[in-house]
SERODO-84236 format. One record per residue: residue in one letter; x, y negated, z negated of N, C-alpha, C in turn. Coordinates in pm, 1 decimal, padded with zeros to 6 digits. Each point is the difference from the previous one (the first is absolute). Layout:
> A	X	Y	Z	X	Y	Z	X	Y	Z
...
% end
This chain:
> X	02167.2	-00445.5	-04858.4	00004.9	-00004.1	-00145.4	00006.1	-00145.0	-00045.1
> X	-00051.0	-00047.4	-00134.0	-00040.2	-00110.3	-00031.9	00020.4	00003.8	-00126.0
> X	00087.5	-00092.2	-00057.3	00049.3	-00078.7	-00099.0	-00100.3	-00016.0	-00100.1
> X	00012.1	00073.7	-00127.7	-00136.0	-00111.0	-00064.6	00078.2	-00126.5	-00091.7
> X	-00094.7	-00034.6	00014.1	00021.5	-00148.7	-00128.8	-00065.8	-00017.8	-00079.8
> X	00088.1	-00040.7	-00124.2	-00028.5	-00018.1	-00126.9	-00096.8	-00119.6	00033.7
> X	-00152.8	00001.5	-00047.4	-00124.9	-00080.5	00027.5	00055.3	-00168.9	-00101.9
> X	00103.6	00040.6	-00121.2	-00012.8	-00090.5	-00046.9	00138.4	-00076.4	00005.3
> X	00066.9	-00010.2	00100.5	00157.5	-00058.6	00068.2	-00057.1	-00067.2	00084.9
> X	00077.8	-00154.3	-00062.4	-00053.8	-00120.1	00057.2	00095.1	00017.9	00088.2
> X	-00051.2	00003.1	00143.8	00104.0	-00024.1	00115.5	-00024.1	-00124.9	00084.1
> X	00112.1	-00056.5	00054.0	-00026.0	-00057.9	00074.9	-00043.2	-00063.7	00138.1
> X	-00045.7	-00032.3	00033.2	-00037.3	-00034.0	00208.6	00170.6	-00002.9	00070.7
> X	-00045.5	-00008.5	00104.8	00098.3	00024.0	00102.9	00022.9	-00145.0	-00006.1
> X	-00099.1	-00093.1	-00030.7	00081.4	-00134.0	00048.9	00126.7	-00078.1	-00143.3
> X	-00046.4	00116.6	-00092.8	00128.2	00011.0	-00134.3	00152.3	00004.0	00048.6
> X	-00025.8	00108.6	00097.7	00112.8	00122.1	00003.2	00089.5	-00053.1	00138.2
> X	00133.0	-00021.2	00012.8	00066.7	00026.8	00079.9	00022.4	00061.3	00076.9
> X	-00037.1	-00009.9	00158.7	00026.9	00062.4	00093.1	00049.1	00124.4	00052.0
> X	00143.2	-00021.0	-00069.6	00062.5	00099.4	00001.2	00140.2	00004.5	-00150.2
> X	00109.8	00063.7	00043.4	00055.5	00013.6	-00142.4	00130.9	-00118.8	00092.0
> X	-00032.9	-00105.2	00087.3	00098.2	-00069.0	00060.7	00151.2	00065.2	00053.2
> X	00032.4	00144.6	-00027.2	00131.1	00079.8	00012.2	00029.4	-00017.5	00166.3
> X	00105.8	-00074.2	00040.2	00015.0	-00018.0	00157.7	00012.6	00114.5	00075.3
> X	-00037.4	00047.0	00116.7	00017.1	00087.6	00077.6	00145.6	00068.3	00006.3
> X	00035.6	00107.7	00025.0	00155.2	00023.1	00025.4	00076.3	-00017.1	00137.1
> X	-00135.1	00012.5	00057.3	00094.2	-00036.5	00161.7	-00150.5	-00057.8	00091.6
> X	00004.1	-00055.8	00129.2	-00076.9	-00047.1	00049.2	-00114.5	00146.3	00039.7
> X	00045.4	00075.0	00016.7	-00123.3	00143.4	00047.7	-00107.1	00051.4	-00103.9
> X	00082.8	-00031.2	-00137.9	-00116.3	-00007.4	-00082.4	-00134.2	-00068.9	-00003.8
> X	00005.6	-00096.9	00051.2	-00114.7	-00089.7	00034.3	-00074.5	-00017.3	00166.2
> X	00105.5	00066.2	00069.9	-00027.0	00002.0	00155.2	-00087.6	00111.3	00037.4
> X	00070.4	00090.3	-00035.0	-00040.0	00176.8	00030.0	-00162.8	00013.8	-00084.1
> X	-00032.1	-00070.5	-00124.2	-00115.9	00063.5	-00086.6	-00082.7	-00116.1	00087.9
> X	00018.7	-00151.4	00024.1	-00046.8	-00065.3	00102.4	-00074.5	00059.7	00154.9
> X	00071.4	00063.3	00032.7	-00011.1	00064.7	00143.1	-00117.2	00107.9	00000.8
> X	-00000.4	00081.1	-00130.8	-00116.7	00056.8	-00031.5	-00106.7	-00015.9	-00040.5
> X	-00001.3	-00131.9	-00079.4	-00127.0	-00077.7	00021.5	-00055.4	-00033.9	00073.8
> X	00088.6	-00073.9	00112.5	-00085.3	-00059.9	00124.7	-00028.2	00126.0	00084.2
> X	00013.5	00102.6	00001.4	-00048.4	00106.9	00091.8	-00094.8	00035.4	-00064.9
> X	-00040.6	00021.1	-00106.5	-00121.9	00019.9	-00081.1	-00054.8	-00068.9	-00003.7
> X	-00001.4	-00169.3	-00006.9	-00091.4	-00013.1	00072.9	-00089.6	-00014.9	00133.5
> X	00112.2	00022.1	00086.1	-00076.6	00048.7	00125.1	-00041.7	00104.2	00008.0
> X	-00004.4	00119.5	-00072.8	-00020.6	00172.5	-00004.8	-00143.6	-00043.4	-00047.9
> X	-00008.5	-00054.2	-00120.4	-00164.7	-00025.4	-00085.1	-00015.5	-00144.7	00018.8
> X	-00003.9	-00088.4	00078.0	-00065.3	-00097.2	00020.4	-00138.9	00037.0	-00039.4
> X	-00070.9	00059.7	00057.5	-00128.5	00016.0	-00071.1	-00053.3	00053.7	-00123.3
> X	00138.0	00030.2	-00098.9	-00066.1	00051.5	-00145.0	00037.7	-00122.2	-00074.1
> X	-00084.0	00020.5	-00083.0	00000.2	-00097.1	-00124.4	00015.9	00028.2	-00145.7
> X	00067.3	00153.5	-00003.2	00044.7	00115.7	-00150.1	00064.6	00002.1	-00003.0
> X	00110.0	-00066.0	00039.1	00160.5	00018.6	-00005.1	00093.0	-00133.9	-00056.0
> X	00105.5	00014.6	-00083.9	00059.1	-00123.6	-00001.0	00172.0	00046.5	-00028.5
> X	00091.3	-00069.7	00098.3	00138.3	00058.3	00036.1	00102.2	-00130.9	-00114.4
> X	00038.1	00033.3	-00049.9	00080.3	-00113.2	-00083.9	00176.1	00041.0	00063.3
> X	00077.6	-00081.1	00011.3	00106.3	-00041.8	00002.8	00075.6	-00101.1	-00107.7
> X	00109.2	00112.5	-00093.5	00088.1	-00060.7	-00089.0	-00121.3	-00097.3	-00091.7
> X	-00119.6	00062.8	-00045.4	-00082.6	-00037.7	-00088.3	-00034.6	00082.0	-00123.4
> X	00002.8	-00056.9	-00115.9	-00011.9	00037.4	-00116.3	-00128.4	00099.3	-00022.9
> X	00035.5	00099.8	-00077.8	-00143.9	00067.2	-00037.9	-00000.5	-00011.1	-00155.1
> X	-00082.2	-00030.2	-00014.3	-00031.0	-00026.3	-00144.6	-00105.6	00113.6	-00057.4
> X	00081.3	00028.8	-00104.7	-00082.7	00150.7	-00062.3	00022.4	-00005.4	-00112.9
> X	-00137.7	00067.9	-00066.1	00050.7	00034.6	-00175.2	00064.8	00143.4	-00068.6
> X	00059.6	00027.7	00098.0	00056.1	00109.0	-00020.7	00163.1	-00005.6	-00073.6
> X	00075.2	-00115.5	-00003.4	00101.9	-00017.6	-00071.2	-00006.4	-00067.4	-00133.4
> X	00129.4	-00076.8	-00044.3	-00017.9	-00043.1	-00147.2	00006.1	-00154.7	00044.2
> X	00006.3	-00018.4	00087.5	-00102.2	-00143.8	00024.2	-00085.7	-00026.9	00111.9
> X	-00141.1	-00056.6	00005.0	-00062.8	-00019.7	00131.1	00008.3	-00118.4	00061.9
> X	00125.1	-00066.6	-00030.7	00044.3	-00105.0	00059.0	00138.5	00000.6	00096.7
> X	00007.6	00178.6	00021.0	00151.7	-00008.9	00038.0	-00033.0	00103.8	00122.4
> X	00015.6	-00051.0	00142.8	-00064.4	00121.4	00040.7	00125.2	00077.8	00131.2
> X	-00079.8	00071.9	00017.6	00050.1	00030.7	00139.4	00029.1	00028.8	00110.0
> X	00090.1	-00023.2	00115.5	-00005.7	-00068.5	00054.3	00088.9	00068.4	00153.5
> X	-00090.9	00080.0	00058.9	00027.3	00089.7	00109.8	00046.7	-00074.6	00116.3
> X	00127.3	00024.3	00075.4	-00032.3	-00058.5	00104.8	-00110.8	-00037.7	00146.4
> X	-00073.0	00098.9	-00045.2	-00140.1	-00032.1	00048.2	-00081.5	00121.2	-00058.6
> X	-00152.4	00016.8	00026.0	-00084.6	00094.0	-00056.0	-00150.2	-00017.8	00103.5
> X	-00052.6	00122.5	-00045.4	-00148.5	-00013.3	00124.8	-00091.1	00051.0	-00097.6
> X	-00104.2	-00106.4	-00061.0	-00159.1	00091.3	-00051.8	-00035.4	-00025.2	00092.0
> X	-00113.0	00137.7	-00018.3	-00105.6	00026.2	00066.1	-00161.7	-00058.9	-00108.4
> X	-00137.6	-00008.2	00046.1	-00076.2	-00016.5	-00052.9	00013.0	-00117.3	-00094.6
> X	00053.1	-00093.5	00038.9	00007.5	-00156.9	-00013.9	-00035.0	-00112.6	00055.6
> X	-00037.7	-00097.5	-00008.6	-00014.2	-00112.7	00081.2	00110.9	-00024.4	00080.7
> X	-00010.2	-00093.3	00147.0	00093.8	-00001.8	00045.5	00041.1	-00115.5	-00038.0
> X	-00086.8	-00125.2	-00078.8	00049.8	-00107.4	-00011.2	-00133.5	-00031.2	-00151.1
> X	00120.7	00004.0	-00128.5	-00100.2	00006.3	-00099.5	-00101.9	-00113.4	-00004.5
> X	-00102.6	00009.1	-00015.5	-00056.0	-00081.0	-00000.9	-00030.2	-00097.9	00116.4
> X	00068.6	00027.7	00146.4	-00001.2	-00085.9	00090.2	00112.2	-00110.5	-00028.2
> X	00111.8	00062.9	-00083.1	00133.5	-00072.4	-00029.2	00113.9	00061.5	00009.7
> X	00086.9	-00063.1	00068.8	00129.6	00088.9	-00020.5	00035.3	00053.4	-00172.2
> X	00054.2	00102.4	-00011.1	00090.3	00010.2	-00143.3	00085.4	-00043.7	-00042.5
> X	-00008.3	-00033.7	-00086.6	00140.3	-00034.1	-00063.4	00101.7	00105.9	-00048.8
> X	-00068.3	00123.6	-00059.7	00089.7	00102.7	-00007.9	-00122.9	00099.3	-00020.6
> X	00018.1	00115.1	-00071.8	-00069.0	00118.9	00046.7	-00007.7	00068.0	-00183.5
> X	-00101.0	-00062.9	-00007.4	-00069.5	00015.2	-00172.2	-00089.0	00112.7	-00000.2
> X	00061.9	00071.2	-00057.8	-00087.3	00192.0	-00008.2	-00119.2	-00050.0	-00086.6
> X	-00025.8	-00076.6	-00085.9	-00102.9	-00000.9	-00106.6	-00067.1	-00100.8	00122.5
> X	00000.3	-00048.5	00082.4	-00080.5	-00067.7	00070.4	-00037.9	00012.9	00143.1
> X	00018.2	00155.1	00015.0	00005.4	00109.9	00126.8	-00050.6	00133.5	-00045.9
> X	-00142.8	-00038.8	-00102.2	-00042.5	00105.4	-00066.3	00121.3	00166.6	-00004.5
> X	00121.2	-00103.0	-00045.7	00109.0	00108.2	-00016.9	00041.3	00087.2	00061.7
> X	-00014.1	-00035.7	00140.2	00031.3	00111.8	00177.7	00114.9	-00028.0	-00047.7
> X	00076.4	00135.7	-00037.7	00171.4	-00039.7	00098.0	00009.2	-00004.5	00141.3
> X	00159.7	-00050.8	00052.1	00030.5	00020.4	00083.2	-00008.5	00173.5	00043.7
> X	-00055.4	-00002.3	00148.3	00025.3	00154.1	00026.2	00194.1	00042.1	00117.2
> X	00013.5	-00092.6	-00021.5	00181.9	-00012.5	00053.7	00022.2	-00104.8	-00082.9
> X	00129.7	00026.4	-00036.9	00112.2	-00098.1	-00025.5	00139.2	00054.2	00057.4
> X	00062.7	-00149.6	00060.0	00113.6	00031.7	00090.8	00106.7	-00084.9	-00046.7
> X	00114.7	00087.2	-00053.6	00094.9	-00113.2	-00022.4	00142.3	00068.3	00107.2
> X	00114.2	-00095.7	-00036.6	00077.3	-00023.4	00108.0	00096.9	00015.1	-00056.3
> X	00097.2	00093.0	-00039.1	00121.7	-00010.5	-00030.7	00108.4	-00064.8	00035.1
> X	00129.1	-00063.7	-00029.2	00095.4	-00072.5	00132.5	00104.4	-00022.1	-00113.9
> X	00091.9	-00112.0	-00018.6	00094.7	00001.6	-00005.6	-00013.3	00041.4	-00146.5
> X	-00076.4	-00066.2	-00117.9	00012.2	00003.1	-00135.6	-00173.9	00118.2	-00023.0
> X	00054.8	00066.9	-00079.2	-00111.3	00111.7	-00038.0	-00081.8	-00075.1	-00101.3
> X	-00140.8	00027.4	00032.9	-00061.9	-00087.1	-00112.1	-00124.9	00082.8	-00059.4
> X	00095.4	00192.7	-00053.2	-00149.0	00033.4	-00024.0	-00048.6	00070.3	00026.1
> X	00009.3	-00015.3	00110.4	-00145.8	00083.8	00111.1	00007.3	00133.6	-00022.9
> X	00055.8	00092.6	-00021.4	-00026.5	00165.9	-00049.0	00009.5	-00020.3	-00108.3
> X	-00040.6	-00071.4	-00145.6	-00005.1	00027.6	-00118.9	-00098.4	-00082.7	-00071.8
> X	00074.4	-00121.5	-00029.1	-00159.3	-00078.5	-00079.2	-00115.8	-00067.5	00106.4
> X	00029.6	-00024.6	00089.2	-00098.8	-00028.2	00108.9	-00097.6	00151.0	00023.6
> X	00074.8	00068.7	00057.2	-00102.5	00099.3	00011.2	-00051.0	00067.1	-00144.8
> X	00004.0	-00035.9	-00104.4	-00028.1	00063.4	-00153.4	-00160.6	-00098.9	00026.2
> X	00050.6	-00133.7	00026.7	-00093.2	-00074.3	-00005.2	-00127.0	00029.5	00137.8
> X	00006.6	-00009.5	00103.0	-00094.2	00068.5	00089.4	-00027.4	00052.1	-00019.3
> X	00083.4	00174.2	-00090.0	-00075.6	00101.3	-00018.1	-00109.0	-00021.5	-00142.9
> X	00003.2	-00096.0	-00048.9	-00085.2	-00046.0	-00132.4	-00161.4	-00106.3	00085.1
> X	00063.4	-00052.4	00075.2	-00127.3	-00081.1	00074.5	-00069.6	00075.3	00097.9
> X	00052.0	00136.0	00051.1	-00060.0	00092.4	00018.5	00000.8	-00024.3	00183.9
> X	00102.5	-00078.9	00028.7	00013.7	-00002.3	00141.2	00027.9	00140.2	00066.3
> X	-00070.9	00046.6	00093.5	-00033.0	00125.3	00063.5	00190.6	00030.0	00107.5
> X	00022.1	-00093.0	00085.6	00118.9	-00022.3	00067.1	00073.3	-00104.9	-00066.0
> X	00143.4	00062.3	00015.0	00105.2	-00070.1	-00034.6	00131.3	00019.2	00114.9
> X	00045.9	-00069.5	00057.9	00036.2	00011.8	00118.4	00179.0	-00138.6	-00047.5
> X	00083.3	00120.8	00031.2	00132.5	-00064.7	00004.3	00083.8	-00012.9	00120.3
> X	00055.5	-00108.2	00039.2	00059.3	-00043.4	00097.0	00137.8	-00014.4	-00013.9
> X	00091.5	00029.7	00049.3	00176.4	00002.6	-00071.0	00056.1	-00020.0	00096.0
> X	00045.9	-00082.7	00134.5	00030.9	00008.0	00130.9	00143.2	00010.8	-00026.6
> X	00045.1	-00064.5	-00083.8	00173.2	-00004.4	00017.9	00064.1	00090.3	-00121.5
> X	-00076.1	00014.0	-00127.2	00145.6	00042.1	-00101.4	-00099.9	00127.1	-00052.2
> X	-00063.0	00072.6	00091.0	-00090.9	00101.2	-00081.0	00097.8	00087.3	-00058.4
> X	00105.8	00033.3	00074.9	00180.0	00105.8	-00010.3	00027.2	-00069.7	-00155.3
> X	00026.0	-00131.2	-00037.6	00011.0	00012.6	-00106.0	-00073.7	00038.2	-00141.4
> X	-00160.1	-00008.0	00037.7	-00094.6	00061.0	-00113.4	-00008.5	00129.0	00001.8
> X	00028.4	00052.8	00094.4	00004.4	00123.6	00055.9	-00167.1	00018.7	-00026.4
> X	-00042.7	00008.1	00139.8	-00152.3	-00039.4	00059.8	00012.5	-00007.7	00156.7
> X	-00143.9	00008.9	00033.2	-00001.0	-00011.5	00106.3	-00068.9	-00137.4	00108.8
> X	00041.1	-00019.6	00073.4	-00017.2	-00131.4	00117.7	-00168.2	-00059.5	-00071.8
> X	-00076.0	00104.5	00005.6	-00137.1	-00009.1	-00001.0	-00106.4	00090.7	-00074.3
> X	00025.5	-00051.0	-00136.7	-00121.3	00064.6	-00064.8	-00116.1	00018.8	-00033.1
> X	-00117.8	00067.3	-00081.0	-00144.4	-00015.4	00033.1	-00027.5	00095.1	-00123.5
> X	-00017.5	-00079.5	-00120.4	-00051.6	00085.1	-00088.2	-00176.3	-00001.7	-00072.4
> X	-00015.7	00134.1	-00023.0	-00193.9	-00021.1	-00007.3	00031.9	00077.7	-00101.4
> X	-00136.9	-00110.7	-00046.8	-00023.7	00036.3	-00146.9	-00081.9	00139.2	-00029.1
> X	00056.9	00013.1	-00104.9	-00068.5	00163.3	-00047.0	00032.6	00015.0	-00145.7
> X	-00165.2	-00006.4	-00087.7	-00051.0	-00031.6	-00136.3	00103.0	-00141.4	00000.3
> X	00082.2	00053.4	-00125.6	00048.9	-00165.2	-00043.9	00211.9	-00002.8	00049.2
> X	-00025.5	00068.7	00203.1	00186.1	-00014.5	-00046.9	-00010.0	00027.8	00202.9
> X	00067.7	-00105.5	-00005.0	00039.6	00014.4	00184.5	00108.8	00144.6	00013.3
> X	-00065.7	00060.9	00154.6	00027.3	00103.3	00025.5	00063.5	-00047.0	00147.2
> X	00132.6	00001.1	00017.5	00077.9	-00013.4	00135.7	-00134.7	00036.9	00123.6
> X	-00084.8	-00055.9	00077.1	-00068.1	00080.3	00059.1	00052.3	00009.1	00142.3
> X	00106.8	-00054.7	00063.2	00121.1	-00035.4	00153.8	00071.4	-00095.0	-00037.2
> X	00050.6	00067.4	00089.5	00189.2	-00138.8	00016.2	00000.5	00032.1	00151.4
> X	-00150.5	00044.9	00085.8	-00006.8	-00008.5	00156.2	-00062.4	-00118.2	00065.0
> X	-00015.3	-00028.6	00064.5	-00079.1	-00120.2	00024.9	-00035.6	00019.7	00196.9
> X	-00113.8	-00041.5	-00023.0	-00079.0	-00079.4	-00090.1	-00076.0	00063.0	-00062.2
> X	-00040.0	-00033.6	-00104.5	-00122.1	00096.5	-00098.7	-00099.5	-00017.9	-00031.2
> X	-00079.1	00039.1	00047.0	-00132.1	00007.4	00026.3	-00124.8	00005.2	-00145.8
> X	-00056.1	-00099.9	-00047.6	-00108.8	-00007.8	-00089.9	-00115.8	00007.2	00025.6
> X	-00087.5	00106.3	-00007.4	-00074.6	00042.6	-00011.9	-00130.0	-00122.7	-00053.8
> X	00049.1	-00068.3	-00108.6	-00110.5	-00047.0	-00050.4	00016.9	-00146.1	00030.3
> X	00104.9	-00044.9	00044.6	00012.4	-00161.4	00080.8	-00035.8	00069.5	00118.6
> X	00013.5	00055.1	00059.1	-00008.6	00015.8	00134.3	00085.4	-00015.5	00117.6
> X	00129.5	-00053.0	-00039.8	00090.8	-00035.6	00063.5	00139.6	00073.4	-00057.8
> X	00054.6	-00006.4	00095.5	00124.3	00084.1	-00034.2	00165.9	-00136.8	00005.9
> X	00111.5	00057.2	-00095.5	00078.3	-00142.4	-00055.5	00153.6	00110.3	00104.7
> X	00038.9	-00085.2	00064.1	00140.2	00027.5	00049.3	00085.8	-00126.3	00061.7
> X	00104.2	00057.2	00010.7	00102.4	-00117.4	00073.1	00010.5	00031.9	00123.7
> X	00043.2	-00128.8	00086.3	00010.4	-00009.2	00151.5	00090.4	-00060.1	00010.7
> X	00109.7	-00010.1	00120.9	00123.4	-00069.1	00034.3	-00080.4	-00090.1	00076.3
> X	-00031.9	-00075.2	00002.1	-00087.0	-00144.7	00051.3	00094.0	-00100.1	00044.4
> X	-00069.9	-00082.0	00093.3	00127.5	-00159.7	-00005.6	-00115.2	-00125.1	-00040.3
> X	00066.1	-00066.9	-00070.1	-00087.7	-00117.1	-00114.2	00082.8	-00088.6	00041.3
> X	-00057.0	-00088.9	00140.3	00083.2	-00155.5	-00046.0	00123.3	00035.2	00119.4
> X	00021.3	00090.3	00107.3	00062.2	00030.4	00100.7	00092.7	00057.8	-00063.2
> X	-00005.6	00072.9	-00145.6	00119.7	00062.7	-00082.9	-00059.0	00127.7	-00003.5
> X	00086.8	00098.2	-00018.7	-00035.1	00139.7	-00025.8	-00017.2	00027.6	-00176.8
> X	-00051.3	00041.8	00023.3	-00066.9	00019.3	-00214.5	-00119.3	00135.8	-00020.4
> X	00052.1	00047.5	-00082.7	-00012.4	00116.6	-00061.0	-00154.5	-00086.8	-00066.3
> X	-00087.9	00057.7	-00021.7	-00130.6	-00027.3	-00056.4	-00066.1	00096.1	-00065.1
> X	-00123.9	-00032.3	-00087.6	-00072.6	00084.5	-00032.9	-00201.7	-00039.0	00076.2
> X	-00035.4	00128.0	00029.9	-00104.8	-00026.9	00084.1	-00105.5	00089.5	-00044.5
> X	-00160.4	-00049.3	00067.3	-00102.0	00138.6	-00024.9	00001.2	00045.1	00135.2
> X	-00086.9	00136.0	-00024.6	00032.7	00069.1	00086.7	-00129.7	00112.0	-00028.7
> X	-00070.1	00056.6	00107.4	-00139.9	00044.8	-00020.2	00046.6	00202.2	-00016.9
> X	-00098.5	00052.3	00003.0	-00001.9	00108.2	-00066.1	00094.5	00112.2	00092.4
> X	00006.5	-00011.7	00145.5	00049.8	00055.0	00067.7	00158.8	-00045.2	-00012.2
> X	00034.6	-00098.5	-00063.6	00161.6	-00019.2	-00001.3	00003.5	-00115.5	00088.7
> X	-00100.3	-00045.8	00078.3	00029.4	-00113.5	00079.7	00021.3	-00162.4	-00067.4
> X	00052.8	-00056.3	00087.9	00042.6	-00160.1	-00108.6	-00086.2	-00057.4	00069.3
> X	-00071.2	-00074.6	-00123.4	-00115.0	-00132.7	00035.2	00082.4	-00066.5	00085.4
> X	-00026.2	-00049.0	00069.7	00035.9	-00120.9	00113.7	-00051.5	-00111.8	-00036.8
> X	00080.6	-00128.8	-00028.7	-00019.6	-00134.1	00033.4	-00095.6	-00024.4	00078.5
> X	-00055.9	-00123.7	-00061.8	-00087.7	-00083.9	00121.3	00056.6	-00038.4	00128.2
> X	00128.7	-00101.8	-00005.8	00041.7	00022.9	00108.9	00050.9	00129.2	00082.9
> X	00090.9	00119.7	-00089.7	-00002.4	00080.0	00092.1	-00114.2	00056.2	00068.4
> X	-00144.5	00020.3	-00072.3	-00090.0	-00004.3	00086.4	-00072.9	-00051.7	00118.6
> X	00030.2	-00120.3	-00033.8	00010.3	-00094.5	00114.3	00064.8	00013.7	00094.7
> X	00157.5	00037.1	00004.5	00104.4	00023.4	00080.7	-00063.7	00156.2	00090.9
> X	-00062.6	00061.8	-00080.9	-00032.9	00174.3	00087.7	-00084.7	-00066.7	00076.7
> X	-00061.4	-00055.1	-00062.8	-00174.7	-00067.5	00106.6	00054.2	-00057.1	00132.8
> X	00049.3	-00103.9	-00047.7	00090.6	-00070.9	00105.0	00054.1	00110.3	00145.3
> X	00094.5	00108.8	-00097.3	00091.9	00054.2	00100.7	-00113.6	00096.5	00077.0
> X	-00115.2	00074.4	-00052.0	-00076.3	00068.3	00065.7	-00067.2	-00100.6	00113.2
> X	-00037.8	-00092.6	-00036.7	-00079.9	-00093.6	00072.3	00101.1	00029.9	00124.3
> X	00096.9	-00040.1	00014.8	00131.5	-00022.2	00057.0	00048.5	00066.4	00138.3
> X	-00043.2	00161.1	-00102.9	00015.3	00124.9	00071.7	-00083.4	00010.3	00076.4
> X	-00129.4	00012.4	-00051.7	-00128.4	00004.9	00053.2	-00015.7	-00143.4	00119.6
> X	00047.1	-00086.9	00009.7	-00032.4	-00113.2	00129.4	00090.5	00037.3	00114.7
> X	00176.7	00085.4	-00065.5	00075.4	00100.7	00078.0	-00074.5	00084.3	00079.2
> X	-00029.6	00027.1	-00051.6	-00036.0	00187.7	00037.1	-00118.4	-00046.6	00106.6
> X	-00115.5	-00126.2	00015.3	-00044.5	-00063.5	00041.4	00035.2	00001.6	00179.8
> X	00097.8	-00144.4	-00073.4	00102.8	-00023.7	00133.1	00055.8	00115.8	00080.1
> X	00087.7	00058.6	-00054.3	00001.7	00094.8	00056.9	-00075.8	00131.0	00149.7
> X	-00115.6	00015.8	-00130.9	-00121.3	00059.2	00051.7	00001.4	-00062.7	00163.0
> X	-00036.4	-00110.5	00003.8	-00014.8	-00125.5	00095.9	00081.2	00001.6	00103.2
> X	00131.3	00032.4	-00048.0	00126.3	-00061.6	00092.0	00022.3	00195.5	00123.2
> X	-00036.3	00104.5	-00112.6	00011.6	00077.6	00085.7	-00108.9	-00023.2	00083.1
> X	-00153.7	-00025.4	-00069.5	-00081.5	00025.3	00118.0	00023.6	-00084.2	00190.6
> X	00022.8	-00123.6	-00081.8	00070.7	-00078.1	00130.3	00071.9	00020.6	00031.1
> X	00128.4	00105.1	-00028.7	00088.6	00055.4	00101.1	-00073.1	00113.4	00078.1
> X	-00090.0	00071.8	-00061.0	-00056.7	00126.7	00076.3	-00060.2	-00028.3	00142.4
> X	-00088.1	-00120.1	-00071.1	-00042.7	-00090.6	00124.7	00056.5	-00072.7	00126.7
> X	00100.8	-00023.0	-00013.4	00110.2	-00014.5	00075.1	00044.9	00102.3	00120.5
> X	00048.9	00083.4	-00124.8	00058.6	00150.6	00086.1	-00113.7	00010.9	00095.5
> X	-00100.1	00033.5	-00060.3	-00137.1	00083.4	00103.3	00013.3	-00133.5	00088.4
> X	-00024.6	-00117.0	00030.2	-00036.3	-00113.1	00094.3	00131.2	00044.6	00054.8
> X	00115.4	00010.6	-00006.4	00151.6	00002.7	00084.8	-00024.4	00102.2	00055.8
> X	-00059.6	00117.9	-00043.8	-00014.6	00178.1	00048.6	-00095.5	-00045.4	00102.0
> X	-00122.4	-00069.8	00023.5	-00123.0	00015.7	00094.1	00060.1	-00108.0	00071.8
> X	00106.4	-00092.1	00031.0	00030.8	-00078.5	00103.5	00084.2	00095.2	00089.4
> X	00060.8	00054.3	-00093.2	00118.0	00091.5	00054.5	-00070.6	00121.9	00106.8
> X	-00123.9	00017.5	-00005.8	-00077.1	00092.8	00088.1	-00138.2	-00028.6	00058.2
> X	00070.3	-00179.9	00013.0	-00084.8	-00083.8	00092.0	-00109.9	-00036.0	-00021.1
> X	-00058.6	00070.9	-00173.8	-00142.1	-00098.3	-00068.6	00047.6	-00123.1	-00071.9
> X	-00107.7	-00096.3	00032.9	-00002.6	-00120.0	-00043.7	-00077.4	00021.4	-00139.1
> X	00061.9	-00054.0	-00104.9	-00078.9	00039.5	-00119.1	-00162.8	-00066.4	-00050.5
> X	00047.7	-00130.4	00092.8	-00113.1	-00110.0	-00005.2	-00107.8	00059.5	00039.2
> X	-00011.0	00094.8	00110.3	-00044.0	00036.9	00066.0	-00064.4	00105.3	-00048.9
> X	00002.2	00078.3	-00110.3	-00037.2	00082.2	-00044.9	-00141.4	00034.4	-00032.3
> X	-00114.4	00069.7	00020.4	-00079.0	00015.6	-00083.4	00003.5	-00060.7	-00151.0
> X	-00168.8	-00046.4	-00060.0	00028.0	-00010.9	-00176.2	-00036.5	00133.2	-00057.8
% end
């Protein structure tokens, strides 16, 4: 769904508009965790060029009572976008200059101070017509009374709880959004991850690397091995034919 605009509202370029709304993070995972999912996306679509993942970046829309005030997900994923406008990074994420794609996720992060996120934030997604809306609450969900991990899809003009299971699976990204007990940095940390249609978790580059590695590993094992019995077999039989006075050297080829 797509925003229209008034043809005759002078708006401004992205290089007008501020980044973001400058509001500091609440704790370091806000910026780590929506981080972590970027860089796996882009190793998942290295080869697409329709996608663009923003982190703690402004969306600018004319859907409120100013189009200078925007907002500002802890991260979000369009689809059917450039990956780099123009062959430039963004500065922020201007709907009137994204032939008006919303985001098809927006992900924010609940934590110590509530800022929202089940009321005017999602009023607002559900007005820009973002398809997923996906809430994260790791520590005080008991006090909103909510759950760890939410996932709401849009339906006409009003988000419909669609799981609080994870991971949950989208149909129209193609990827499915859940958390993993991961270790980041030789620390143990609770994360949020994709994860493909069967429930399985994308794997890292390096952890891919690491399976390759360990098969390689197995496989030069299993090798050796192979090897080490045959030269014991060989053995036995040469010890068995001395033992009943054949010389093995001696053998027929």
């Amino acid at each position: 769904m797509r925003s229209p605009v008034d043809p005759d509202l002078k708006l401004p370029s992205a290089r007008e508009l501020p980044c973001s709304d400058e509001t500091p993070v609440d704790n370091e995972d806000q910026n780590l965790l929506p981080n972590l999912l970027l860089q796996l996306l882009i190793d998942l679509w290295a080869d697409r060029l329709d996608w663009f993942f923003g982190v703690d970046m402004g969306i600018y829309h004319t859907t409120g009572q100013n189009h200078r005030v925007p907002v500002v997900p802890d991260a979000f994923l369009s689809l059917d976008v450039e990956r780099k406008k123009s062959g430039e990074s963004r500065l922020s994420y201007v709907m009137w200059e994204e032939d008006n794609t919303p985001p098809i996720l927006a992900l924010e992060m609940v934590s110590q101070t509530p800022g929202n996120e089940y009321s005017k934030k999602m009023e607002t997604y559900a007005k820009l017509g973002v398809l997923y809306y996906a809430i994260y609450h790791p520590k005080f969900w008991q006090r909103d009374r909510h759950q760890p991990f939410e996932v709401y899809k849009l339906e006409g003009d009003r988000y419909r709880l669609a799981s609080t299971q994870d991971p949950f699976w989208m149909p129209e990204v193609g990827l499915g959004l859940g958390r993993y007990q991961a270790t980041v940095g030789n620390l143990p940390l609770e994360i949020l991850t994709w994860y493909d249609a069967r429930g399985n978790r994308h794997l890292t580059r390096a952890e891919r690397e690491f399976e390759r590695a360990e098969r390689e590993f197995e496989r030069a094992e299993r090798e050796r091995l192979a090897k080490e019995q045959e030269r014991l077999a060989k053995e036995r039989l040469e010890a068995f034919l001395r033992s009943r006075g054949i010389d093995p050297e001696e053998l027929p080829e």
